[in-house]
C-alpha positions as CSV (number, residue, x, y, z in Angstrom):
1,X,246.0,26.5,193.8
2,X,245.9,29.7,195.5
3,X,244.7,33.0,193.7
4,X,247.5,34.3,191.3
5,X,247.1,37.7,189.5
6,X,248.7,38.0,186.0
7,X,249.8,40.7,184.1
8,X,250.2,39.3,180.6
9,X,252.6,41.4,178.1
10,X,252.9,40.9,174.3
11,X,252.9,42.8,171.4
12,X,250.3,41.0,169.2
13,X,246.6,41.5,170.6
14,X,245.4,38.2,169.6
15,X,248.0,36.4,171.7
16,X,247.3,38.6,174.7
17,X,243.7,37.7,174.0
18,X,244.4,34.0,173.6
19,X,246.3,33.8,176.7
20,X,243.6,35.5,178.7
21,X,240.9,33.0,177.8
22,X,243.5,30.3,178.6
23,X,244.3,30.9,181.5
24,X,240.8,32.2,182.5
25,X,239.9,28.5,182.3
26,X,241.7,27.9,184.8
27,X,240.3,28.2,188.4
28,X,242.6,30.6,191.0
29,X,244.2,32.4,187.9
30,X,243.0,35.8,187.0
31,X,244.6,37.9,184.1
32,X,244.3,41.5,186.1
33,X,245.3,43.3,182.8
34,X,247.6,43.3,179.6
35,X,250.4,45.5,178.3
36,X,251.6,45.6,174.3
37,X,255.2,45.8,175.5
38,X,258.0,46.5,178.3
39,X,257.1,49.8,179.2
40,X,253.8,49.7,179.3
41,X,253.6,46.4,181.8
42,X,256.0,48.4,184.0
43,X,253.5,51.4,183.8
44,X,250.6,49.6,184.7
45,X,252.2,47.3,187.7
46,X,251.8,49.7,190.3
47,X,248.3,50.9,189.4
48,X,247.3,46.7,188.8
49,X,249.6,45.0,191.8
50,X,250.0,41.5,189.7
51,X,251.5,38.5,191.1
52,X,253.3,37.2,188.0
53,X,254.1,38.6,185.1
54,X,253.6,37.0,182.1
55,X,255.7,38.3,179.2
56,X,257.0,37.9,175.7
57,X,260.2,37.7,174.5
58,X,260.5,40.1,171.5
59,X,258.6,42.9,171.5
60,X,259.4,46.7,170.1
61,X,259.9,49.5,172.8
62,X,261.2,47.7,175.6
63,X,261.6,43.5,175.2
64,X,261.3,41.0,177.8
65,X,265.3,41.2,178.8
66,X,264.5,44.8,179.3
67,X,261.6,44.1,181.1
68,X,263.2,41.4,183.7
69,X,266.1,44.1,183.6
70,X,264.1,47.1,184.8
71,X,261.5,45.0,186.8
72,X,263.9,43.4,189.1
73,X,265.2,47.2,189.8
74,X,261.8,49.0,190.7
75,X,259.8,46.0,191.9
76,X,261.9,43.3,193.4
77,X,260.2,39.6,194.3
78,X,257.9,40.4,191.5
79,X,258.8,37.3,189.1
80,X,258.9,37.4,185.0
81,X,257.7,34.8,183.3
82,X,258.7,34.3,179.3
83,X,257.7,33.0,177.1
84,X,259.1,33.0,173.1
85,X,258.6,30.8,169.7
86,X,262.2,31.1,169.8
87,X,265.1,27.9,170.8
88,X,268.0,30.9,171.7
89,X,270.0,29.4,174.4
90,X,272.4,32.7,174.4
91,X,269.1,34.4,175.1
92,X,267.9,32.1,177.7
93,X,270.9,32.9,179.5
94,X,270.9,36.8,179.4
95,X,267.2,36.3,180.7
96,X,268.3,34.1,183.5
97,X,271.3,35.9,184.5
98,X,269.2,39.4,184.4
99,X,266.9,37.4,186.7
100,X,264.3,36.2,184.8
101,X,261.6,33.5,187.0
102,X,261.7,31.3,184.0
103,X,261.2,29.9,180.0
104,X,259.0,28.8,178.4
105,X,258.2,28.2,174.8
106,X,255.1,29.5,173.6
107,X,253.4,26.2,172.8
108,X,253.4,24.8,176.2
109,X,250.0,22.9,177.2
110,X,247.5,25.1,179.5
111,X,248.2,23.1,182.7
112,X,251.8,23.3,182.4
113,X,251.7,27.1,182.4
114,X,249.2,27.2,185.3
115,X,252.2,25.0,187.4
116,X,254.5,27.2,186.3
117,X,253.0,30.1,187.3
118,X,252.3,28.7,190.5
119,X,256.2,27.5,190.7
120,X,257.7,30.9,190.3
121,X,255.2,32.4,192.9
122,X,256.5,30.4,195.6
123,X,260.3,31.1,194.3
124,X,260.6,29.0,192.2
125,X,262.8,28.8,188.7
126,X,260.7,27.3,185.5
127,X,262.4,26.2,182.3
128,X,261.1,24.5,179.6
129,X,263.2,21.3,179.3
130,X,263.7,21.4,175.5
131,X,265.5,24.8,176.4
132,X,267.1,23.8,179.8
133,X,270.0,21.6,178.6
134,X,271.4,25.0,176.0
135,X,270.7,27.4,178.4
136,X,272.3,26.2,181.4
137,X,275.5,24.5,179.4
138,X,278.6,26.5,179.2
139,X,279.0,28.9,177.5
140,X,280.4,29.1,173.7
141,X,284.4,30.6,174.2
142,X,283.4,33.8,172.1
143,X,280.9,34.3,175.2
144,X,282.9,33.0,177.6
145,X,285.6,35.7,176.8
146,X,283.4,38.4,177.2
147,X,283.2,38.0,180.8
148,X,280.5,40.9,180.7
149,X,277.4,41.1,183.2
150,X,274.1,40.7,181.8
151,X,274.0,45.1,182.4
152,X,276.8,45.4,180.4
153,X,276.6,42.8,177.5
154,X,273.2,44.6,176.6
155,X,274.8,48.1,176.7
156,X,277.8,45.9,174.8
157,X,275.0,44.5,172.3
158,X,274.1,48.4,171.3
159,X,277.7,49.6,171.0
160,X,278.2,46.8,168.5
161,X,275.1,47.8,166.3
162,X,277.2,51.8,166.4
163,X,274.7,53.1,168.5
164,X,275.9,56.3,170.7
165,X,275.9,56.8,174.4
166,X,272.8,58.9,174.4
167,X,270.8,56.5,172.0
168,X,271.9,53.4,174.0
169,X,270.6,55.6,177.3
170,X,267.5,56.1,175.3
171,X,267.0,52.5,174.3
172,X,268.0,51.0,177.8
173,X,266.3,53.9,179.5
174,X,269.4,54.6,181.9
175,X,270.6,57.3,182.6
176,X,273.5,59.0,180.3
177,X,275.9,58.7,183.1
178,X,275.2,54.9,183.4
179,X,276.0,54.4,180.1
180,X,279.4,55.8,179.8
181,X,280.4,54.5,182.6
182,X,279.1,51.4,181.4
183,X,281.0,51.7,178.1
184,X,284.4,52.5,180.3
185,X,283.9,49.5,182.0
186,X,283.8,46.6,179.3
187,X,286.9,49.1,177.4
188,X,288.4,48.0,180.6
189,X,287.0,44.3,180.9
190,X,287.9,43.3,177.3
191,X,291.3,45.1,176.8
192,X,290.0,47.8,173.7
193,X,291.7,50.9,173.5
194,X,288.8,53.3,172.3
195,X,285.0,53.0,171.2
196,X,285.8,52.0,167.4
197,X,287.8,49.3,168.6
198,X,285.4,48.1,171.3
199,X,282.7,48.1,168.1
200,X,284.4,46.2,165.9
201,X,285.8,43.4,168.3
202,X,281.8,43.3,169.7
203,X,281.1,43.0,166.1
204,X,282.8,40.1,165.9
205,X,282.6,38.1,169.2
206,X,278.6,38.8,169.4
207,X,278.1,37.6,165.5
């Protein structure tokens, strides 16, 4: 294995410790710095130049969809890696469709994530098989009808909890602008006549 320079990103210390010393053990791997969220990892890739990054699924401030989301805008060819606790196939498939390098659950064996992160380096697309089958099926109708992109359905996601434009902008970090028109666009995709609307029929097609 060639040398491959990780950025690992999660919100709990001792996991970012743990996975550090794991894959430390691991000759050609070197963790070239840690991040306690989204933000922070897309801070620090510039300054740290990794070759993978290695990230968690839920974390506060900016998640790993957000991370995948913003990463594949300001560094592109640089792949995401995630890894969660958690069997979401909806999930899965936002992470994919945002452009995610793959998914992993978090109790994968030490040489299986050292393969994977050689597999996404050279371009390649890792998913844990116990996930694979849900994420890649079709999609449930209530999905399917929402025809959104994975941009969208996020933005959709935040309208549905009542946040406002400048609160989803703030939570996305996107500009204002993006985010209204963003709004106009699913009003137009899913046939609502005004915000409230959109909210409540979210409400219920996202439960």
């Amino acid at each position: 294995m060639s040398g491959i320079r990780v950025l690992v990103v999660d919100d709990q210390e001792l996991l970012r410790r743990g996975l550090r010393m794991i894959l430390q053990t691991v000759g050609g791997i070197t963790v070239v710095g840690e991040a306690e969220n989204g933000e922070r990892a897309l801070a620090l890739i510039p300054e740290l130049a990794p070759d993978v990054v290695l990230a968690d699924a839920r974390m506060p401030v900016l998640d790993g969809l957000g991370l995948v989301i913003r990463c594949a805008a300001a560094h592109p060819g640089l792949p995401v890696l995630v890894l969660t606790t958690f069997d979401d196939a909806p999930l899965v498939r936002e992470l994919l469709d945002a452009g995610a390098a793959g998914f992993l659950l978090k109790d994968i064996s030490t040489e299986s994530l050292a393969d994977a992160l050689e597999q996404v380096l050279a371009g390649g697309l890792v998913l844990d098989p116990r996930v694979a089958r849900a994420a890649l099926a079709p999609a449930a109708p209530p999905a399917a009808r929402l025809d959104l992109t994975a941009g969208e359905l996020a933005v959709a996601r935040l309208v549905a909890r009542g946040l406002a434009n400048a609160e989803i902008a703030e939570e996305l970090h996107l500009a204002y602008g993006t985010v209204k028109n963003t709004v106009s666009a699913v009003l137009r995709k899913l046939g609502q006549p005004d915000r409230t609307a959109l909210a409540l029929h979210l409400a219920r097609e996202l439960d």
